[in-house]
Structure formats: C-alpha cells, structure tokens
C-alpha positions in Angstrom: -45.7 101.4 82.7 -44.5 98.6 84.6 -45.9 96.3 82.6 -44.3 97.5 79.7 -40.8 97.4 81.2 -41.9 93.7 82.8 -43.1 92.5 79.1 -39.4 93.7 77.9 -37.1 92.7 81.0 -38.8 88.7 80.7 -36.3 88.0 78.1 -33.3 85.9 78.2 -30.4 88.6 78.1 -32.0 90.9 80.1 -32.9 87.9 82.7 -29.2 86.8 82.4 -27.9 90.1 83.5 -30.2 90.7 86.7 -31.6 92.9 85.0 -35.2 91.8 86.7 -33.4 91.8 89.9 -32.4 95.1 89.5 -35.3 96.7 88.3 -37.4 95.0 91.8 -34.9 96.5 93.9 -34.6 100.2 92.6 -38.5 100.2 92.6 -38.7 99.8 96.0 -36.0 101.5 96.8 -34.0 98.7 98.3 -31.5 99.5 95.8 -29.0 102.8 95.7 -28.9 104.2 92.1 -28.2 107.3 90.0 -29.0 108.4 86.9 -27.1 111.0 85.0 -29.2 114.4 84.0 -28.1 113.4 80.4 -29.7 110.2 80.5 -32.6 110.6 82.7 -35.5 111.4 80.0 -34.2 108.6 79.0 -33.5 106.2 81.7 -35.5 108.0 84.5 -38.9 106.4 84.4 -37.2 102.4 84.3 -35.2 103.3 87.3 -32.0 103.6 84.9 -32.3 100.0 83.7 -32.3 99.4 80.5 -35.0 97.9 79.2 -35.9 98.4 75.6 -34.4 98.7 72.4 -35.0 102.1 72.1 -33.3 102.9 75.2 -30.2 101.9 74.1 -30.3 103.9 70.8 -30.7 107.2 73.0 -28.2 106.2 75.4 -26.2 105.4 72.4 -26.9 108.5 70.1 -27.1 111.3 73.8 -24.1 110.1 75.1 -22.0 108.4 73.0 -22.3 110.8 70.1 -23.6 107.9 67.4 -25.8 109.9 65.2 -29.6 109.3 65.0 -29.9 107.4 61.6 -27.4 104.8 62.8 -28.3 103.7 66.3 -31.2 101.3 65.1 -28.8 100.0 62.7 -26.2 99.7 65.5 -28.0 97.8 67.9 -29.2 95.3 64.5 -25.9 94.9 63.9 -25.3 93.4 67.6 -27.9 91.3 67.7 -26.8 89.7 64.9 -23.1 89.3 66.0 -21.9 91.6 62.8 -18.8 93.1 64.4 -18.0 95.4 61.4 -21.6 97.0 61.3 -21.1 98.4 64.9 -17.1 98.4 65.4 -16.7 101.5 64.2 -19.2 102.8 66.6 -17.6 101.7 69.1 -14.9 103.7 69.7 -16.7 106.6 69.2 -18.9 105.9 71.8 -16.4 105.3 74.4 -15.5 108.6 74.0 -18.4 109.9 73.9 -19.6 108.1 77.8 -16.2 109.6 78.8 -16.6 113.1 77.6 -20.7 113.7 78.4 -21.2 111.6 81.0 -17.5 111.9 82.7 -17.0 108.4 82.9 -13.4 107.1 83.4 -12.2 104.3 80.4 -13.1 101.2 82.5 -16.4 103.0 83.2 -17.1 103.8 79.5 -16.0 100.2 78.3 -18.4 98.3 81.2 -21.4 100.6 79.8 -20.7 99.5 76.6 -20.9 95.7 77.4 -23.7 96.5 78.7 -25.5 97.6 75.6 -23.6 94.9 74.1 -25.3 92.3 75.7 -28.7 94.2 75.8 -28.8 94.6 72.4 -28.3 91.0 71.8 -31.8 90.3 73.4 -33.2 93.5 73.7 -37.1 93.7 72.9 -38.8 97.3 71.8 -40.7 99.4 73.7 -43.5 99.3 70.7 -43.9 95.7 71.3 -43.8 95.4 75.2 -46.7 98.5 75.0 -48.9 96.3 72.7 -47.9 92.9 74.7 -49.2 95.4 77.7 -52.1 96.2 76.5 -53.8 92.8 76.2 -51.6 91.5 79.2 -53.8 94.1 81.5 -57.0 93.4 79.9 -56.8 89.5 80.1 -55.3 89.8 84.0 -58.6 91.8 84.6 -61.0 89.6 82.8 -59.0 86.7 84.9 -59.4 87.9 88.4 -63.3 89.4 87.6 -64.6 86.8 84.6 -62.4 83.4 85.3 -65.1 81.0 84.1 -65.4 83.2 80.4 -61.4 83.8 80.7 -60.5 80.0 81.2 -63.0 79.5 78.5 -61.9 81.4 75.8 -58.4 81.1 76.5 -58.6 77.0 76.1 -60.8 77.8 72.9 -57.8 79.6 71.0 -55.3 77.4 71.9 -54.0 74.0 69.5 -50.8 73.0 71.5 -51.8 70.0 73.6 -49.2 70.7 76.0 -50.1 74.3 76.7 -53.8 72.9 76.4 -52.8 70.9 79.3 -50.8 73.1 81.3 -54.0 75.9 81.4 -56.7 72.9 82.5 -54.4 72.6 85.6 -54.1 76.1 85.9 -57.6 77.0 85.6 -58.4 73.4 87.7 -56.1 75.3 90.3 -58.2 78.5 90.1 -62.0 76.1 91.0 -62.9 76.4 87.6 -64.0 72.7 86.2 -63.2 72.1 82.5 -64.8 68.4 82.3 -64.2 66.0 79.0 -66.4 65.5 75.9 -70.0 65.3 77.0 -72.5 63.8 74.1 -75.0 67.0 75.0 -73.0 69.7 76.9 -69.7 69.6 74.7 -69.5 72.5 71.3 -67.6 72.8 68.7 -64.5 74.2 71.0 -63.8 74.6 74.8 -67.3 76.4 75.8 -69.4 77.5 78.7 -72.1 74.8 79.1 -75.4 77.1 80.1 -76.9 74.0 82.3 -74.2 74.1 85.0 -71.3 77.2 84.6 -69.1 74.4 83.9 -66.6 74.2 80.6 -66.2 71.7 78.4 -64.3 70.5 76.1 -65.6 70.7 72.6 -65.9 67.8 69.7 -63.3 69.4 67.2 -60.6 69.2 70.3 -60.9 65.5 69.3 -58.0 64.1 67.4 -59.2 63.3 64.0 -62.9 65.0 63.9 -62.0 68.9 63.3 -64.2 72.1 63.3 -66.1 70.9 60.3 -67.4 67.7 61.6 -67.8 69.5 64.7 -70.0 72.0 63.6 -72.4 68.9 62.0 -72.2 67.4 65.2 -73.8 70.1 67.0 -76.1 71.2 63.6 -77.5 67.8 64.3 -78.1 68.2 68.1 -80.1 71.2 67.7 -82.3 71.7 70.7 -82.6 68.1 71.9 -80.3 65.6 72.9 -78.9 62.7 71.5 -80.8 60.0 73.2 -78.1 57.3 71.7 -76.2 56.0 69.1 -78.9 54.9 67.4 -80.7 58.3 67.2 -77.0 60.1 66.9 -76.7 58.4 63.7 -80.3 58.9 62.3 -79.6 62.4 62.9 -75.7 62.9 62.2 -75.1 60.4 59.9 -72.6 56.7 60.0 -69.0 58.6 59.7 -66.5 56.2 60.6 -63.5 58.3 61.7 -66.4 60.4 63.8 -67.9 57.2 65.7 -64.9 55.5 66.6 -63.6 58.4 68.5 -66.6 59.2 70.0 -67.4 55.2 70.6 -63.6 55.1 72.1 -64.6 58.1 74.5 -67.5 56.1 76.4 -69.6 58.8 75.2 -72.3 56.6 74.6 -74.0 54.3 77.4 -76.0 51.9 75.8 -73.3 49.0 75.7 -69.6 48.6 75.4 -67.2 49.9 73.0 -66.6 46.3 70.9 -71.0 45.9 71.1 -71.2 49.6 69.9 -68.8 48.9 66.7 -70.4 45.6 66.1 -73.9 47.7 65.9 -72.9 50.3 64.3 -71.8 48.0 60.8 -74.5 46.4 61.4 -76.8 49.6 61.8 -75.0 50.6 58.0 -75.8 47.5 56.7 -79.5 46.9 57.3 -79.5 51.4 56.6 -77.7 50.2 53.5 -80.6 47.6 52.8 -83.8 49.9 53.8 -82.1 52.8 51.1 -82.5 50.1 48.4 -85.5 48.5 49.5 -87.2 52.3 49.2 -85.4 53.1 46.0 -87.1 50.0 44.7 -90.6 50.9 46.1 -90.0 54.3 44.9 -89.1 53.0 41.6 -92.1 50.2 41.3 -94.1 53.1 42.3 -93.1 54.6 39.4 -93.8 52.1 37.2 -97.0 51.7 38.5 -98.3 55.2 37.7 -96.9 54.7 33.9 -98.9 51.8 33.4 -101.9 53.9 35.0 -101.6 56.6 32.9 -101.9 54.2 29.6 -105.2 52.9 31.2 -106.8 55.6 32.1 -108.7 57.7 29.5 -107.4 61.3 28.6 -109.9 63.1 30.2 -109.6 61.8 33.4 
C-alpha cells in the first residue's frame, strides 16, 4: 500500500506541496494529525494525505456535498485550468466542509486549495496500483537476480542517456556490462554464458539494427568468428555493418585503415572468383551440350 501512495505522491504537485514530507512524518508518527470520522474510509489508510485522484472525488462528493456523477468531471476540469467547469462547485463545497466537517470559512477555503492544487497533478489510484505492481516485482528481482535484472532492463531500453545512466547504476551495484565483443555480444544487452558477465549486443550499434543483428549471430552459430576474413565468408561484405564493427576494434588482425583497405579488396577479388565460377560453371555447360551431340543415344 505504500507503494501505491509512493507511485502517486512522486509527482510534481504533490512534491511541491510537501506532500512526501508529510506523508514520512505521519507514518512514523513524527507528525500530530487528525482525520475526521467522515473522511477517514477515505483518508484513513494515507495518513489523511491526499494522494490520489479518487481521493479527492470522495472528499469532494462526502463532504462537500458535490454529487457522485460530477466529482471526476470536477477534478478534470482543474486540471485543465477550466474555471467554469468547477466554479460552480465551488461554492457548494465550502459549505459543505463547513457544515459536515464543522470547519470555519478560512478552514473550508484552505481545504479547497488544497484539492485545487492536487487536482492539478493528481495521479489515480488505478494507475499507482498497476505502477505498484511491477515496481515490487522488479525491486525483488533486483535485490535476488541483479545480473538477469540489469540484463533485461538494458535490453528494453533505446534512450542512450537512460542507457547510460543504468550501466553506472548497475556498474555501481558489481555487475559488469562490457562493450561489443565479436563472440560474447547478441542481438541486445544479454547474459554471456562463458563468464556471468553482460554485454552489449550488435543491434545497440548505431546503424546495424535487430535485423542485421540477428544475421550476425545466425552466422556465428556455435563457433567463433576467427576474423574478418572468416566473418565475411560467413556473414557476408555489408558495408554500413563492417565499418562499425571495423571502427569498434572488434577485430585484431590489423588496424582499422589496413582492415578497410582489405576488406574492398577482399570484395573485389570475391567479386572476381563469383565470375571466374560463373564462367567455369557456364563452359561446363557447354561442354556437356557438345557431349551429348557426340555421344550415341543409347549411351
């Protein structure tokens, strides 16, 4: 339940009002509060702070008299600033915080800035419970599976900055998430089997993408890439795929400028052995034509 409430108060207007502060306090009872018998099925269980949207519609409709159908459409209206959709409301409620909850005018009016400025920001309970719900599984799977956590959070996530931002965090936590490795690396952030380690996959690579990825490690199989030379033979002479991986030191044999230089050069002489064997395949061809006109029929 705390959760919940924490998943709701983490918001702007409700972090702009102390609203966090209060909430601490009450819970640990550092913090002198009452909630009126009205209000507390209500209020009770957030230590009278409001914290969600629906919160303020049964504050709204149980003590200020606004009925049911309209409170959602009240507290709409304030978040978006329309002061004729909630106006009218607003008197009536007044009276209403004065007459069931006994509260003198000043009393009334500061309750209703309150809701004022809630509503403006406010987050429902609906949400926060969902939010909740995966917030306590992934904090478990953090604290008891950090390596598989790190790993499939990383995996899911595009923004570079956040990207970033969870490497240190996880980095922080002693788990390793190492660069593009030739045979460790998948098609995403993954769990390298050899050494519990993470790292980061091919389609992270500007450019490349999950397609091209997926070749990549289609081509690797079972056994390593023993070098550019066999990475082509095996994955093929993609430009926009070799220069990034060439750029990335990912493979050993020589430097980057050597590596480009071989690789046209590996195209070319590629380029020349295709037609060399198309022209083999087609003399062969020929060959068994002229054969067939020799030969008697019934051989």
């Amino acid at each position: 339940r705390d959760i919940v409430a924490y998943s709701a108060i983490y918001r702007p207007g409700p972090l702009n009002m102390g609203m966090d502060q209060n909430y601490i306090e009450r819970k640990h009872g550092r913090e002198k509060y009452t909630v009126h018998p009205l209000l507390e099925p209500y209020l009770g269980y957030t230590y009278g702070v409001m914290c969600f949207q629906e919160q303020v519609m049964q504050v709204l409709h149980h003590a200020g008299g606004v009925p049911l159908k309209d409170t959602y459409a009240v507290v709409k209206a304030i978040a978006k600033k329309k002061i004729k959709g909630f106006a009218k409301y607003k008197e009536l409620s007044l009276k209403g915080f004065q007459k069931n909850l006994g509260l003198s005018e000043a009393e009334a009016v500061n309750l209703w800035g309150q809701i004022e400025s809630f509503a403006e920001y406010g987050f429902n309970r609906s949400h926060s419970c969902a939010y909740s719900y995966v917030s306590a599984r992934l904090l478990y799977q953090k604290a008891n599976y950090p390596l598989e956590f790190w790993a499939g959070t990383l995996a899911v996530e595009d923004d570079t900055d956040v990207l970033n931002l969870y490497r240190r965090q996880a980095y922080r936590a002693g788990i390793a998430v190492n660069r593009i490795d030739l045979n460790r690396s998948g098609v995403t952030f993954g769990i390298c089997d050899e050494n519990d380690e993470i790292y980061m996959g091919f389609g992270n690579i500007k450019g490349i993408g999950a397609n091209a990825a997926q070749r990549i490690v289609d081509a690797r199989g079972n056994e390593d890439f023993k070098g550019i030379e066999d990475f082509m033979n095996r994955f093929g002479t993609d430009a926009t795929v070799l220069r990034a991986l060439i750029g990335l030191r990912l493979f050993k044999e020589a430097d980057p400028l050597t590596l480009a230089k071989y690789v046209e050069y590996y195209k070319d002489t590629a380029t020349k052995h295709k037609q060399r064997h198309q022209r083999f395949a087609k003399s062969m061809e020929n060959y068994d034509a002229k054969l067939e006109t020799l030969v008697p029929e019934r051989f």
